[in-house]
N, C-alpha and C positions, 0 to 999 in steps of 0.2 A: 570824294573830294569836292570842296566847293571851291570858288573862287569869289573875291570881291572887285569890282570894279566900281570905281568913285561915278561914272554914270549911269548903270545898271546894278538892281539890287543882285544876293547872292543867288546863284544857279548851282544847279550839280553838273559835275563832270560831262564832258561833251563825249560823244558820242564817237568821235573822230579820235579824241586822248584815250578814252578806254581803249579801243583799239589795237592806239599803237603800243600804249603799256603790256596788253594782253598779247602784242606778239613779240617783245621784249624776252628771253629765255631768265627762268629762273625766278620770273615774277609771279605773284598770284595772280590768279584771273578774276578781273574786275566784272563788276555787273549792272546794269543799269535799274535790274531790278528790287535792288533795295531802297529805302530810304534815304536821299540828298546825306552827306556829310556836313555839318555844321562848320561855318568860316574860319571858326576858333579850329579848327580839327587838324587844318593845312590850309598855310597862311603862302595866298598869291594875290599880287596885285598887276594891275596892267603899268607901274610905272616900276623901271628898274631902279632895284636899290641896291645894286653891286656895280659902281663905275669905277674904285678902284681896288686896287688887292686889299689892302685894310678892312672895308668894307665887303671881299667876297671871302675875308677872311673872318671877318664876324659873323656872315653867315655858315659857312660850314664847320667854325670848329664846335662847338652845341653840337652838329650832328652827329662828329666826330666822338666827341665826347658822351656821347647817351650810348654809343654803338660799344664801344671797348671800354666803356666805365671809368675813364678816367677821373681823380683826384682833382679837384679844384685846385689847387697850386700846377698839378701839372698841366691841366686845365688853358690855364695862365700862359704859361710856357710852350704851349702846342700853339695856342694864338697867334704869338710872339712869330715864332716859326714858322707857321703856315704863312701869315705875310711877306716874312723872306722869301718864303717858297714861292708863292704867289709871283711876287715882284723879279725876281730872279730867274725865271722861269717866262715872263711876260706873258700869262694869265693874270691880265690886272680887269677884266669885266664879266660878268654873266655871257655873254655869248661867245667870249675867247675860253670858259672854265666849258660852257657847255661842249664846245669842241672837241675840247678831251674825252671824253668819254668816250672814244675809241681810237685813240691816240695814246702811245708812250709818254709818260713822263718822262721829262730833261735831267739825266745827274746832275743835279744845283751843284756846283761848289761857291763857298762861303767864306770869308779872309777872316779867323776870329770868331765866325758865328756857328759853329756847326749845329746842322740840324738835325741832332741826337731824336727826335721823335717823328719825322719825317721818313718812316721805314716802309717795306715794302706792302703791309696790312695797311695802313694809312691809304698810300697812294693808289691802292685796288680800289679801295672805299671812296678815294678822290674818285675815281673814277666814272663806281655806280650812281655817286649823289649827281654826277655830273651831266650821264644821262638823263635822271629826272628834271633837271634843270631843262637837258633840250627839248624834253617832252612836250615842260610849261612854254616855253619861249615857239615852240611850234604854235601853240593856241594862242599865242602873244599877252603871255601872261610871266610875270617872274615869283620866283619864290621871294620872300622877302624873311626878316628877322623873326624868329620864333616860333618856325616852321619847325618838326621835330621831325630825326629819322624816323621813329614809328608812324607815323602821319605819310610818311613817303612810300614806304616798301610795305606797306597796308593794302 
């Protein structure tokens, strides 16, 4: 993995994140002895760009979507959803989402809205993407937009 930071150029993975990934269960074991990852590979920047649900709902449904193949129309509609979920839920930043990841999701209820794709595979996946979120936020770093799940569990 690399990371970009607007006053230092790109570096590979620190040494302290391999680590904690590597002692994560169920993760590959990372290594320092390959080659840096390219910026484009896994996209983090040192400023956050999830302050609100909208926005941490733009970043994970893409992951969501690459991991169980969803359809672009439903695509669409899991977006929609996830912000409800989000907002409804008060997971509205990157360090309230990264929380979760070892934490129960809330039964949302919805007046009207029901969150027909907000099922129990989803909210697992809310879960692991969430941990990696806390991973970066430990190196004070965030994921940002057009990070992809295989760049993450890589």
């Amino acid at each position: 993995m690399a990371v970009t930071d607007p006053a230092t150029p790109a570096v590979g993975i620190s040494q302290n994140l391999i680590n904690q990934i590597n002692g994560v269960a169920n993760l590959p074991v990372l290594s320092t002895a390959t080659t840096p990852v390219t910026p484009a590979s896994i996209d983090m920047t040192a400023n956050s760009t999830c302050k609100t649900a909208e926005e941490l709902a733009i970043l994970v449904t893409p992951l969501l979507t690459e991991k169980f193949r969803f359809k672009e129309d439903a695509e669409k509609e899991l977006l929609r959803q996830a912000q409800l979920f989000f907002e409804k839920s008060g997971v509205t930043n990157d360090s309230l989402y990264a929380y979760m990841a070892t934490q129960a999701w809330p039964m949302v209820k919805t007046v009207g809205e029901p969150l027909t794709l907000i099922i129990h595979p989803i909210t697992a996946l809310l879960s692991e993407i969430a941990g990696y979120v806390g991973l970066a936020l430990n190196e004070n770093y965030h994921l940002e937009e057009g990070v992809t799940y295989n760049s993450l569990s890589n």
